[in-house]
C-alpha positions in Angstrom: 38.9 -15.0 152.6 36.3 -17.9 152.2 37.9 -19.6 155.6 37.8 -16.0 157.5 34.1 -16.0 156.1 33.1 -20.0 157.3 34.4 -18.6 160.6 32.5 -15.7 160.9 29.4 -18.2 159.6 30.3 -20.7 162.7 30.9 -17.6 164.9 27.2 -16.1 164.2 25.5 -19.4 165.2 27.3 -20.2 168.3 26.4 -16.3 169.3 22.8 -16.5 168.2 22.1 -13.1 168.1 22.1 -9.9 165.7 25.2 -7.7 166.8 25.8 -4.0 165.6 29.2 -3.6 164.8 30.6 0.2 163.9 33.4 1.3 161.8 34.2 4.5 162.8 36.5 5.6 159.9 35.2 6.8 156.6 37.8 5.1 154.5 36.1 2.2 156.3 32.7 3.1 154.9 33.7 3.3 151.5 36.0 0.3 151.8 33.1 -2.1 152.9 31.1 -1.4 150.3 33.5 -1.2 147.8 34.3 -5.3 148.7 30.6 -6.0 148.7 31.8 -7.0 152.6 27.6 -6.4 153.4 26.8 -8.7 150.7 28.4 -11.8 152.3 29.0 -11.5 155.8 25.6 -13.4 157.7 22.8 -10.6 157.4 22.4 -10.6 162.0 25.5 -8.7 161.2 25.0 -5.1 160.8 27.5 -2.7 159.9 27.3 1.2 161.3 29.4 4.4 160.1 30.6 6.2 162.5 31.7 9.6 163.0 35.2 8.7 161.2 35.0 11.4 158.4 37.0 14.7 159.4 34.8 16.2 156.4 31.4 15.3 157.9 32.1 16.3 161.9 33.2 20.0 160.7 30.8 21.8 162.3 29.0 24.8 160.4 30.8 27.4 162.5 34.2 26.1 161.6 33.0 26.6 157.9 31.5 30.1 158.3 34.6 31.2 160.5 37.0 29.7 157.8 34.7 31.8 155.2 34.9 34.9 157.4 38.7 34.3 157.1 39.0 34.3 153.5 36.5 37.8 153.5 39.0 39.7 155.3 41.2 42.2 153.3 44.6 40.9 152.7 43.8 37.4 153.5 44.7 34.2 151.6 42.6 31.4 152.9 43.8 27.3 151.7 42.4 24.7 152.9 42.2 20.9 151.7 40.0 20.1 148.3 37.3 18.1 150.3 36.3 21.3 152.3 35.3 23.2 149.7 31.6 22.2 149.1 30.8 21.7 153.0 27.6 23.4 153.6 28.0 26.5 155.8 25.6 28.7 157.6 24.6 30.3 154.3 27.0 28.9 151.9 30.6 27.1 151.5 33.8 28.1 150.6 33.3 27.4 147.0 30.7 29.8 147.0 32.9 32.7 149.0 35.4 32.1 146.1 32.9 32.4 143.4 31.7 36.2 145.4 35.4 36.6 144.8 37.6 35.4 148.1 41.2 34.4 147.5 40.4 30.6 148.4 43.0 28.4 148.0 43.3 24.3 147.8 46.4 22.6 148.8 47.7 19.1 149.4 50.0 20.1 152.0 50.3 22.9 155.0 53.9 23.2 153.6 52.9 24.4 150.2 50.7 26.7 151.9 54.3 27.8 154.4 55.9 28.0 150.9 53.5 30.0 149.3 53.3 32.6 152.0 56.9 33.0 151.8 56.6 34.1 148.5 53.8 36.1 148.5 54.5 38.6 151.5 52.7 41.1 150.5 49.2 39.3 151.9 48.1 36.9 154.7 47.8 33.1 154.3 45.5 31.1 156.7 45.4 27.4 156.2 42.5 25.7 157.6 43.3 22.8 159.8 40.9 20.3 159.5 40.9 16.2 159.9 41.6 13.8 162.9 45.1 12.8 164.9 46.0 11.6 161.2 47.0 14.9 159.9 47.7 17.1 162.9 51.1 15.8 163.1 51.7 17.8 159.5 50.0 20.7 161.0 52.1 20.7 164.1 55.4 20.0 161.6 54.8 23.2 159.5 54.2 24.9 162.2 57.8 24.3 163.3 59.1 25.0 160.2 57.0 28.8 160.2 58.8 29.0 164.0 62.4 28.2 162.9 62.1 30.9 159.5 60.2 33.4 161.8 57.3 33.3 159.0 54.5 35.9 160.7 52.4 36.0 157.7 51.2 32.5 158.3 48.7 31.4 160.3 46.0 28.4 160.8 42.5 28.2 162.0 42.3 24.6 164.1 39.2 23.2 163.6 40.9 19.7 164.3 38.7 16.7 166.3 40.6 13.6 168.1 38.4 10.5 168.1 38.8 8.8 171.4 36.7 11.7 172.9 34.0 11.3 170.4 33.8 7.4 171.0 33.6 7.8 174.2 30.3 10.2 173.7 29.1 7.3 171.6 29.2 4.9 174.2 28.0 7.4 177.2 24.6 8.2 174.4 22.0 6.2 175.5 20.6 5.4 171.8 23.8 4.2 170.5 23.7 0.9 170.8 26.8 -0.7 169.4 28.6 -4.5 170.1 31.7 -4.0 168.8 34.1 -1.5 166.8 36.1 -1.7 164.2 39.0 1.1 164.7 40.9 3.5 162.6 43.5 2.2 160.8 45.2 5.6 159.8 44.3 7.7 162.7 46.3 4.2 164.8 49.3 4.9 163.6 49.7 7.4 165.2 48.3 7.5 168.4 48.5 3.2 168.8 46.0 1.3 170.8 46.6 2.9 174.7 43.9 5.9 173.8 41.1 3.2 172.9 41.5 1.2 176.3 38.6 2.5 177.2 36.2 0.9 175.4 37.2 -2.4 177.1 38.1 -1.3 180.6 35.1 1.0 181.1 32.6 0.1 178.8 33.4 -3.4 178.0 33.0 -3.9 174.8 35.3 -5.2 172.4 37.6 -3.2 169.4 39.9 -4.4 166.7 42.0 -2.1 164.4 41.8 -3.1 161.4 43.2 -2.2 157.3 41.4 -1.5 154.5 41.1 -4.2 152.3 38.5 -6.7 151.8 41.1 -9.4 153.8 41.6 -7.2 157.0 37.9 -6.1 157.5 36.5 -9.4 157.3 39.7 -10.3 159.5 39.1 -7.6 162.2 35.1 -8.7 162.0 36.2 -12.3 162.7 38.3 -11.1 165.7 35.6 -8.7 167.1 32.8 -12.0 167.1 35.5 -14.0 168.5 35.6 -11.6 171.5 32.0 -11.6 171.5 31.5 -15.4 171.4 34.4 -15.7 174.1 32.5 -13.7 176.5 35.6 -10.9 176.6 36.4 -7.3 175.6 39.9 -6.2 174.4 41.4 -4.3 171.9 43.3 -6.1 169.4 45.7 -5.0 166.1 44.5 -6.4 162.9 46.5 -4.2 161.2 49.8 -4.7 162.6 52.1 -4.4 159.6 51.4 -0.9 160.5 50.1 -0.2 163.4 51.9 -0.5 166.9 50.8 -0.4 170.1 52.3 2.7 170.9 52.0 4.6 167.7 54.3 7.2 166.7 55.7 8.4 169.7 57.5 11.2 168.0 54.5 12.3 165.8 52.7 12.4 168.9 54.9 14.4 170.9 54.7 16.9 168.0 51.3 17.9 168.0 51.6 17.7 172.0 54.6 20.6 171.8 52.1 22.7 169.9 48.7 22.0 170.9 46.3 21.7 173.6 43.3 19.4 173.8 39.9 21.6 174.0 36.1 21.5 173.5 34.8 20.7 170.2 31.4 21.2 168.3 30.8 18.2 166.0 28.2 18.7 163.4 25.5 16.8 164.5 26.5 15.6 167.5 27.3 18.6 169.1 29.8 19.9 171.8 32.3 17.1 173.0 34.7 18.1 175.9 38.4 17.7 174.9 37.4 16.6 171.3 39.5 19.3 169.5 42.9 20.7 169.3 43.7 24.5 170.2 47.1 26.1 169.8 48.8 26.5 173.4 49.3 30.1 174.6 52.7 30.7 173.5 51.6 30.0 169.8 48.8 32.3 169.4 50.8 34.2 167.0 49.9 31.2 164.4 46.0 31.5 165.4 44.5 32.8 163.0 41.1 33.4 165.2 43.1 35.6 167.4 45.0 37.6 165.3 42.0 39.0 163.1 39.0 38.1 165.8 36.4 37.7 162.8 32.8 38.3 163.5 30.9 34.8 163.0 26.9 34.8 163.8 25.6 31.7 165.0 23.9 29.2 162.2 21.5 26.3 163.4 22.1 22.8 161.5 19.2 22.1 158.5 16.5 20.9 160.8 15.4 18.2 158.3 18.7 16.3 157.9 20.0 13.4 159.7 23.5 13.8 159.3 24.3 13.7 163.2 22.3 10.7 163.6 24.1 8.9 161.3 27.4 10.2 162.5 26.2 8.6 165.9 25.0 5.1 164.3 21.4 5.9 165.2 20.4 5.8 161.9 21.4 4.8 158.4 21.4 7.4 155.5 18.4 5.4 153.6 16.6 6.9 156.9 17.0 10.5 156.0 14.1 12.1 154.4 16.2 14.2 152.1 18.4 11.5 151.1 18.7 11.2 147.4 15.8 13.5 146.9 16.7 17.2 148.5 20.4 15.9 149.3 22.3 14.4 146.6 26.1 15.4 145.7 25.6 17.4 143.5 23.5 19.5 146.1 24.0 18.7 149.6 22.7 19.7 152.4 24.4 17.9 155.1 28.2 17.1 155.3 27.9 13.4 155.4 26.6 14.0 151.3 29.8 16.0 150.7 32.9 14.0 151.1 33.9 10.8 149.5 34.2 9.3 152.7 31.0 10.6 153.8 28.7 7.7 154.9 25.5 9.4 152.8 27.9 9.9 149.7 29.1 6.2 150.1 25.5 5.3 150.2 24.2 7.1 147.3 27.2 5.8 145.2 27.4 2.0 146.1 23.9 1.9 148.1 22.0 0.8 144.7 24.5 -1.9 144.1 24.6 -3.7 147.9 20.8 -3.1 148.6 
């Protein structure tokens, strides 16, 4: 690592200028502080979160219709452990459960097919969160509930694919980024053809990168070597696990069952083709059609800056509630919620890496 480091060192003075690099995954976030990577890469070099954390873009009427869900009579709703403290309109699903819901966590859609299976006298929803790196599980169980003719199962999509929502990045006038370092987990399964993009179009370079200390520094190297060579690609760090097309067959899965659609990303707000939707001849698994829940509209906390640091506009030491109103224990925006949440990773390692 101390040779990948002199390089980015000689890299930095031969570019002679601060750059703005973002990783757009939240295991990214939390990765790069865990190494320390701020405290020794050259300090022109400054490192932005994206809006990589399927937690923190789950907008506030995905919550309150999931909750909405779960209030209906004869409804089970599940959903994975990280969603359970995400701020709604009024409050999350941890609280619905407390007011007596049937709320559910589970590690896999398939426990939820499985449970449903065995519990027929009631309906389970699962609520499908999280990027093109668990819609391929979604789609699967949903194959599985189509071969045993389950019809007491259902899902709620609130699903977001992040090409889409780079590209809104790059077309936002305030977001002014050099470089990005790429999803490793959402990569392997859609490869590196969906990101071409940001080179053809918008000329700036990529790399996908891992997750330890060795491949971020790696993938920073090979985004300043773009940089210094005057040229934008995207490039594979990670390529012990990451091909350039991705999982073809995991990909064709989620195409058989779902559509791309308009999606409302906390914060950020309403991305065309950003989000996954069930095609017609599935709505017997969409949950939103089969009970048509009444959901009021919910504006976003007014004092938090959770979509500006999704974009990269800000950093959470920016916030005014940050650490003070928002901690957490108590938060008010997403971003404070999830491990991978670039307030939470701030709050926990923040004190440590200045």
């Amino acid at each position: 690592m101390r040779i990948v480091l002199d390089e980015i060192k000689k890299l930095m003075q031969q570019i002679g200028r601060p750059l703005k690099l973002m990783e757009v995954c939240g295991t990214h976030t939390v990765a790069i502080f865990r190494h320390g990577i701020r405290d020794v890469i050259p300090k022109e070099i400054s490192l932005l979160s994206g809006p990589g954390c399927p937690v923190c873009v789950t907008s506030i009427k995905d919550v309150d219709s999931a909750i909405a869900l779960a209030k209906m009579d004869g409804v089970v709703l599940v959903t994975f452990g990280d969603m359970m403290r995400v701020p709604g309109g009024t409050q999350s699903l941890d609280d619905a459960r407390a007011e007596g819901a049937d709320i559910r966590i589970a590690y896999s859609p398939m426990d939820v097919l499985k449970l449903a299976c065995q519990e027929r006298s009631r309906h389970f929803v699962f609520f499908a969160t999280g990027f093109e790196t668990t819609s391929p599980l979604i789609a699967a169980t949903l194959a599985e509930a189509e071969k045993i003719g389950c019809e007491i199962f259902s899902i709620y999509s609130a699903h977001k694919l992040v090409p889409p929502a780079l590209k809104a990045l790059l077309d936002s006038p305030d977001v002014m980024v050099d470089g990005f370092i790429l999803p490793g987990h959402v990569s392997t399964i859609i490869g590196k053809k969906p990101y071409e993009f940001i080179s053809t179009l918008y000329k700036k370079p990529a790399v996908i990168t891992g997750f330890s200390a060795e491949d971020i520094l790696t993938g920073i190297y090979m985004l300043l070597k773009q940089i210094g060579d005057k040229r934008a690609d995207v490039e594979i760090q990670y390529t012990t696990v990451v091909k350039e097309n991705g999982n073809p067959r995991a990909v064709a899965l989620i195409e058989k069952y779902f559509e791309p659609s308009d999606a409302y990303w906390r914060g950020i707000g309403t991305i065309p083709g950003s989000g996954l939707k069930l095609r017609d001849e599935f709505t017997l698994f969409d949950a939103m059609e089969r009970f048509k829940p009444d959901v009021p509209e919910c504006p976003e906390p007014s004092a938090c800056s959770c979509g500006d640091v999704l974009r990269g506009v800000k950093i959470p030491l920016d916030c005014p509630l940050f650490a003070t109103v928002c901690t957490p224990e108590s938060p008010v925006g997403a971003c404070m919620v999830s491990t991978e949440g670039s307030c939470a990773a701030y709050y926990k390692y923040g004190a440590h890496h200045g």
